[in-house]
C-alpha positions in Angstrom: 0.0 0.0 0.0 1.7 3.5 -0.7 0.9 6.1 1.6 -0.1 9.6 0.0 -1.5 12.8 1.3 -0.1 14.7 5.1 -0.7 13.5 8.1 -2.5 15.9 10.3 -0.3 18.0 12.3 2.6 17.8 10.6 2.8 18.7 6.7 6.5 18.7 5.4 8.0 19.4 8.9 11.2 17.5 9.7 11.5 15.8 12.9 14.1 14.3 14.7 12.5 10.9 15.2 13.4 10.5 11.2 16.4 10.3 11.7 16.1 7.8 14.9 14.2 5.3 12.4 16.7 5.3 9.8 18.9 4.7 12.2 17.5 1.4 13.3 16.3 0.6 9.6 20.0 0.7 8.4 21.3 -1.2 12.2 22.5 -5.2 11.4 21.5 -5.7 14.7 17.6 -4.0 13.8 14.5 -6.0 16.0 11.3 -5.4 15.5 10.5 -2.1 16.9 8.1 -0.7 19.2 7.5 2.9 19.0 5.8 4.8 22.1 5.0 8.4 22.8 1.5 10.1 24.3 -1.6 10.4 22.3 -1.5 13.1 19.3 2.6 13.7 19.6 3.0 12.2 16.1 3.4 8.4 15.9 1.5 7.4 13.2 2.8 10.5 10.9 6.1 9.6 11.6 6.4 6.1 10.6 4.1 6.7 7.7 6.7 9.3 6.5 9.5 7.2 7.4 7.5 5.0 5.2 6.7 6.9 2.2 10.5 7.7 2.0 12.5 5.0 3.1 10.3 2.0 1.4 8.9 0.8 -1.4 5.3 0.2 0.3 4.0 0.6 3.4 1.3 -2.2 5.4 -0.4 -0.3 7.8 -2.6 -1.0 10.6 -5.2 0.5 13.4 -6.7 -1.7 15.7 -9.1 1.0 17.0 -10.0 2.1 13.1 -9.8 -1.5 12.4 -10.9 -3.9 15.3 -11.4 -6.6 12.9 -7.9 -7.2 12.2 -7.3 -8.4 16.1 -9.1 -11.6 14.9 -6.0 -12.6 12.6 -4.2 -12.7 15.6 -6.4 -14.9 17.9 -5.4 -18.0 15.8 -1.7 -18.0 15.3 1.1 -15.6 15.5 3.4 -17.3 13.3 4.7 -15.1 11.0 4.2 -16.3 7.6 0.6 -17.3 8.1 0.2 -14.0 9.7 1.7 -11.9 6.7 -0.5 -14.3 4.2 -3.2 -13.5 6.0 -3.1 -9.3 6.2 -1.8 -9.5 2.6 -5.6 -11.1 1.6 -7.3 -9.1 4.6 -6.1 -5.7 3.7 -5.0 -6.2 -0.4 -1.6 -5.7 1.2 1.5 -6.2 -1.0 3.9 -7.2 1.7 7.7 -8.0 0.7 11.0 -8.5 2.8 13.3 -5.3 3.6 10.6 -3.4 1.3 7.8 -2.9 3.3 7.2 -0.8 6.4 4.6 -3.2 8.4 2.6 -1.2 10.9 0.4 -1.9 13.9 -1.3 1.0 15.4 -2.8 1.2 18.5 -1.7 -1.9 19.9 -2.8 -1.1 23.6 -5.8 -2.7 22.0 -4.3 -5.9 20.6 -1.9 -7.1 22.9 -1.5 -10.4 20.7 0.1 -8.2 18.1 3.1 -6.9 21.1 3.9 -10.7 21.4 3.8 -11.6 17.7 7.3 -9.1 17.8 8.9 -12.6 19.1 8.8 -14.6 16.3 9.2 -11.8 14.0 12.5 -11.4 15.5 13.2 -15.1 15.4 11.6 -16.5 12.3 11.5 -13.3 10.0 13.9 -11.0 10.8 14.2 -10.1 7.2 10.6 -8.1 7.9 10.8 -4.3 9.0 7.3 -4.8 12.0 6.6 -1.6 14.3 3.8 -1.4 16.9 2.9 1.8 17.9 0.5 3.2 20.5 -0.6 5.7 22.8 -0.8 3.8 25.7 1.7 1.4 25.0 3.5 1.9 28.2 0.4 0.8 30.1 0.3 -2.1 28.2 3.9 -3.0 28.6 3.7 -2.8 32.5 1.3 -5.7 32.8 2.3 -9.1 33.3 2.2 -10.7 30.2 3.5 -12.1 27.4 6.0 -9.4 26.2 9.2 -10.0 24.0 11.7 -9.4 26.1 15.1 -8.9 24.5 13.7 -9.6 21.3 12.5 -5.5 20.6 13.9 -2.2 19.9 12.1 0.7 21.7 12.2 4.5 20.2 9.9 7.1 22.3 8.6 9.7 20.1 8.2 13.7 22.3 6.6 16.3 21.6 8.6 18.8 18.9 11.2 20.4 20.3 12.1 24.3 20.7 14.5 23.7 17.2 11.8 21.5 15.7 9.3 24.4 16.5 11.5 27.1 15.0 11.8 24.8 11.7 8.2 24.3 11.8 7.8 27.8 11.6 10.2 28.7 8.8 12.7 30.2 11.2 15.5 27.7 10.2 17.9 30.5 10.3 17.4 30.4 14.3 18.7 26.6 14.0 21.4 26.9 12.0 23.0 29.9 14.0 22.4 28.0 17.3 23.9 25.1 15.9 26.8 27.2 14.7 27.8 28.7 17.6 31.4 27.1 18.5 32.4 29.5 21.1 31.2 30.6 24.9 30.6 34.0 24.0 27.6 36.5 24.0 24.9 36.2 21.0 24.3 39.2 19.6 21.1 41.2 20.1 19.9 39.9 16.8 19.9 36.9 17.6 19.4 36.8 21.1 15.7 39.2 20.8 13.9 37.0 18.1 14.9 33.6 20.1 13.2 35.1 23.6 10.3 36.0 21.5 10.4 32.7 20.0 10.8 30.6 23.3 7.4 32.9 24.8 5.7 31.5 21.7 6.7 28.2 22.4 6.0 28.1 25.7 2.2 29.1 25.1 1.6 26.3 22.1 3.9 23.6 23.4 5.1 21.0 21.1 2.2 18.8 20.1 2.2 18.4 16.3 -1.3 19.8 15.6 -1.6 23.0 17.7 1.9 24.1 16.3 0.4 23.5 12.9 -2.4 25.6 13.4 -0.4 28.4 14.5 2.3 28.5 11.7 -0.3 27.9 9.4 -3.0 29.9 10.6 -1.8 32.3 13.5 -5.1 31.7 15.1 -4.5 31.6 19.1 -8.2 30.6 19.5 -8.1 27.4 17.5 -4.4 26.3 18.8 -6.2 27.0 22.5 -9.3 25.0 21.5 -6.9 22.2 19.9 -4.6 21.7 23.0 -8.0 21.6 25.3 -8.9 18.9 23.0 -5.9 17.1 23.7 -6.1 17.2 27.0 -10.1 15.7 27.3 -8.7 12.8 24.7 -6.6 12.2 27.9 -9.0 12.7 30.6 -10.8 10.1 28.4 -8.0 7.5 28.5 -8.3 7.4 32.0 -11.6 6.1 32.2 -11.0 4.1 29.1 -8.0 2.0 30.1 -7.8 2.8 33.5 -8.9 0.4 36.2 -12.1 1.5 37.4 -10.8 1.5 41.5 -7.9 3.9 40.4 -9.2 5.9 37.3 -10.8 8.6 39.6 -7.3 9.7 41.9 -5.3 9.7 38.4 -8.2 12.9 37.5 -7.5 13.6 41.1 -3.4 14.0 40.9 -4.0 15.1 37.5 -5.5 18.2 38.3 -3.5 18.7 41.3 -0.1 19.8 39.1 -0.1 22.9 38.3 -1.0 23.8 42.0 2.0 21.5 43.0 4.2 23.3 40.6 3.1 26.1 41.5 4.8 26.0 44.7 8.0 27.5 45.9 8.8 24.1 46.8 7.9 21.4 43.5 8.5 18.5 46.1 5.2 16.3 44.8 2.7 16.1 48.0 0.2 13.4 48.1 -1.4 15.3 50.7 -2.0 18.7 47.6 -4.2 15.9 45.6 -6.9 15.7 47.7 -7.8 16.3 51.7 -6.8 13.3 53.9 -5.4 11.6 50.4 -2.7 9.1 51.3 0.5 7.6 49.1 -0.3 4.1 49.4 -3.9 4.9 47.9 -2.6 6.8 45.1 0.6 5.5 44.2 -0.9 3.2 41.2 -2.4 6.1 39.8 0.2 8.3 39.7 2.2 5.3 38.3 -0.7 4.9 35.7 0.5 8.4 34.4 3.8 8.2 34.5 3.5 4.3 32.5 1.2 6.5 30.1 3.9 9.2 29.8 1.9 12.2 30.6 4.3 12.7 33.2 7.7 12.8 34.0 8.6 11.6 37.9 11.9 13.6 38.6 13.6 11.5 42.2 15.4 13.4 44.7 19.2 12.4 44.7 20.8 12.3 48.3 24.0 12.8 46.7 25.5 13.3 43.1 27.2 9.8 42.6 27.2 7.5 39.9 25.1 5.4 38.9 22.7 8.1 40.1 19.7 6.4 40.0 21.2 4.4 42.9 21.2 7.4 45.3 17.3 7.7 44.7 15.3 9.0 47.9 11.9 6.9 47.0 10.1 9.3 49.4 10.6 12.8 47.4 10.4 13.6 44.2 8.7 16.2 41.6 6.5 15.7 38.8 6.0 17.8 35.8 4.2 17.4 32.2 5.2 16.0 29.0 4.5 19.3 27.2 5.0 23.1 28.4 1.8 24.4 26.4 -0.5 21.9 28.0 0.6 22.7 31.3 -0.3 25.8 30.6 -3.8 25.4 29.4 -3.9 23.5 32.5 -2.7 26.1 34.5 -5.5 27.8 32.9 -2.8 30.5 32.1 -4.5 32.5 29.0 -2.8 33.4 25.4 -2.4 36.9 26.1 0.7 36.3 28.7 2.2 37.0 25.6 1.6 40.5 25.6 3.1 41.0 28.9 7.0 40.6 28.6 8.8 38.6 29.8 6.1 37.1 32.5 5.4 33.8 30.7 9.0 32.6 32.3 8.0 33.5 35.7 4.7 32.0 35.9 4.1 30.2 39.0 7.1 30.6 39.9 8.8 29.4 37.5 7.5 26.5 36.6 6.8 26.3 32.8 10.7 27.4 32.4 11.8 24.3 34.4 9.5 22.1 32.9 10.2 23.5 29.1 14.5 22.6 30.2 13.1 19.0 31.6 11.9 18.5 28.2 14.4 19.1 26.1 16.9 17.7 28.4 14.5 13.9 27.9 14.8 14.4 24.5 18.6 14.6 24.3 19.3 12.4 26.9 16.4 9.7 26.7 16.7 9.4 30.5 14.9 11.2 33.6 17.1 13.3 35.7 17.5 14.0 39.4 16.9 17.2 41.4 19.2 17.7 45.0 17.8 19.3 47.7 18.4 20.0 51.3 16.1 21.7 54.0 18.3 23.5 56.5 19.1 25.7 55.3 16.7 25.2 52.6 18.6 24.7 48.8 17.5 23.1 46.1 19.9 22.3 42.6 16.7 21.7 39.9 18.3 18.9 37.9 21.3 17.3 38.0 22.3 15.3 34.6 24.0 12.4 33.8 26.6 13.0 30.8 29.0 10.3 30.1 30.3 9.3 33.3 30.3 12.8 35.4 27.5 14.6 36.7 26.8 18.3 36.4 24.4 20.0 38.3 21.7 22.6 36.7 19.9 25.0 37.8 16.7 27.2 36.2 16.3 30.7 36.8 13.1 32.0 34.8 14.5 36.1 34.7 17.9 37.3 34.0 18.1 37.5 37.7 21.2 35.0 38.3 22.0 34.7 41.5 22.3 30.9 42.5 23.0 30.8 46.1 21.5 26.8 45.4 24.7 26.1 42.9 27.2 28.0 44.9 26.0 25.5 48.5 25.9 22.1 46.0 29.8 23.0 45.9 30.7 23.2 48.6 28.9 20.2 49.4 30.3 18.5 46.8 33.3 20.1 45.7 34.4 16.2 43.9 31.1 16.7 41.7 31.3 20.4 40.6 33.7 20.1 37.7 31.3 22.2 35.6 28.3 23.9 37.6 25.2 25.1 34.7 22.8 27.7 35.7 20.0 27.9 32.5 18.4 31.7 32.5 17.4 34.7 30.6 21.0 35.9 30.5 23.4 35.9 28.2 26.0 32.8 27.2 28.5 33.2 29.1 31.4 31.1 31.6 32.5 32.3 34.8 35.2 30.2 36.1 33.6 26.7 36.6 29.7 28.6 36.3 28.3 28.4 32.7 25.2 30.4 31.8 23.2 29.4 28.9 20.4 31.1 27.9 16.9 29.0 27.5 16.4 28.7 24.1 20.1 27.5 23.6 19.2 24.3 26.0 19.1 21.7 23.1 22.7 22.8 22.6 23.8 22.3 26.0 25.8 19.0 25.4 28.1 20.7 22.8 28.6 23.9 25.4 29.5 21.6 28.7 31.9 20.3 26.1 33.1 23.6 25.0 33.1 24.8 28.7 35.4 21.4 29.8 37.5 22.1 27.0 38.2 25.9 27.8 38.7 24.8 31.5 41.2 22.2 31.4 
């Protein structure tokens, strides 16, 4: 089947999950592939592009457009009777290496997540991706999943770079990627990326409302699109939750902008609901984060590696998988826009921080820590994991810099304070061990801890 027309959302915008598919197309170590993101982040227009370019034909499949086809697996999963059997079912021309084969929505076929098995042992010579919005639910359950015999790829929502590209500003990319120096950006330079970030910040980087906004400029419809988004969620919850828990994940959902909207982010069980308890709500918040609507940042008691070892199970923040939907949640209107600067400083900062969270998941694939200490109270906001050293960062949502936080994790930790990053307003700049990068340069901020190391040592 070839695939014509544009996916919604997306039109000829490239995206960095592209490249991440051709990347495991070319590998000679390649499994069958399962690709999970959130609902309406791009999946399916992804690996139909990846399909339309990279193959001669693509077999796709929906299992909630297309419930029938969940019958073809109830009988066998073997994989040549299976391929015979789409190819009839679906006029599918299906050929090894040639075709992209497809399953959508596979949180409603579970049978087709196990078929990946014997793809990877009988037919490796077949390119098979599942896809789905809730895959991560799915994959938590005891069942029968393929272990070892997959390839996982999580697609996010379009990054700040992606979002500049999306709206013709490609010039913004290539000067931030051209930047091979810690030195300030000029003004013309600097001015259009703030205003570029604010943008960003208010329309997030789901596919569809960025569409409508480089398309259309229409705030209204972007607003009406991202609200849309989030009741397809609130749906989910009482779709494929269980009934007992689907209630406190409505409960914690709409407790997160109030809990990020305090001076301290520490998640409190207690800000859900009166009298609300962790044990009662823990599978609901873990229903969220399996979904990956949200990101569960652990406290580290101390910068060591491996630092997921140093966990403190009892403290940690949570934040959302896109900035603009937190702030339609946060019920913070479009015209912020009009008004400076303030879009950083909401609630204290909270959209900044969770905007770097986001980008720093989509470079690094991993979640990362926070450090914090209560007398005196100090709190580092993330601390990353590059290579094997760590490197503490922290937010600031104004060009006010002071970072009484950075300077106390040093002197804690002198041993773990090669390179200390404070992420701001200001300009780039490196103060002795203190580097500064502004907030829409975070996507670059591997290549500038480099270029800081390197002008150190």
């Amino acid at each position: 089947m070839g695939i014509t027309g544009r996916a919604a959302g997306e039109g000829a915008v490239e995206r960095n999950i592209l490249d991440k598919l051709l990347v495991w197309k070319k590998s000679k170590y390649r499994k069958p592939l399962i690709l999970e993101g959130v609902r309406q982040v791009g999946k399916t227009w992804a690996l139909l592009e990846f399909g339309r370019r990279c193959y001669k034909n693509v077999a796709y499949v929906n299992f909630e457009e297309q419930p029938e086809y969940k019958s073809l697996f109830a009988s066998s999963l073997e994989p040549g009777r299976l391929l015979q059997n789409l190819c009839m079912a679906g006029s599918f021309v299906i050929e090894p290496v040639q075709t992209l084969i497809v399953f959508d929505e596979c949180q409603t076929c579970p049978q087709a997540l196990t078929a990946l098995k014997y793809f990877c042992e009988k037919a490796p010579e077949y390119h098979v991706v599942c896809a789905g919005s809730l895959l991560g639910i799915q994959l938590a359950k005891p069942s029968s999943f393929p272990v070892g015999k997959v390839d996982f790829l999580n697609v996010y929502p379009m990054t700040f770079k992606e979002f500049l590209k999306a709206g013709g500003d490609e010039n913004l990319c290539v000067y931030l990627e051209s930047i091979e120096n810690i030195e300030h950006i000029p003004e013309v330079f600097f001015n259009p990326l703030v205003e570029k970030l604010k943008l960003y910040f208010v329309t997030g980087g789901m596919p569809e409302p960025v569409r409508i906004w480089t398309e259309d400029r229409d705030t209204a419809a972007f607003q009406n699109e991202q609200l849309r988004i989030l009741r397809s969620y609130r749906d989910d919850f009482g779709k494929y939750a269980d009934p007992r828990v689907a209630t406190r994940i409505s409960y914690i959902w709409d407790s997160l902008s109030s809990q990020l909207a305090r001076e301290n982010k520490k998640f409190l069980f207690s800000a859900v609901k009166k009298g609300a308890r962790a044990r009662e709500y823990e599978d609901a918040l873990q229903w969220l984060i399996n979904a990956r609507l949200v990101y569960k940042v652990p406290c580290s008691r101390a910068p060591a590696l491996p630092l997921a070892a140093y966990d403190d199970l009892s403290a940690f923040k949570m934040y959302l998988h896109d900035v603009g939907l937190l702030r339609v949640l946060s019920k913070l209107d479009t015209s912020v826009l009009l008004r400076g600067s303030e879009v950083f400083r909401e609630f204290k900062g909270a959209l900044a921080e969770n905007f770097v969270l986001q980008e720093l998941t989509a470079l690094y694939e991993n979640i990362p820590r926070y450090w914090s200490e209560l007398n005196p109270p100090h709190e580092v906001d993330f601390l990353i994991q590059r290579k094997n050293e760590i490197f503490p960062i922290e937010v600031k949502a104004d060009t006010n810099v002071r970072s009484p936080s950075l300077r106390k994790f040093k002197e804690k930790f002198p041993d773990a304070s090669k390179l200390r990053i404070r992420i701001s307003l200001a300009n780039l700049t490196l103060d002795d061990d203190l580097l500064n990068i502004p907030l829409f340069m975070v996507s670059e901020i591997d290549r500038l801890i480099e270029m800081a190391l390197s002008r150190r040592s």
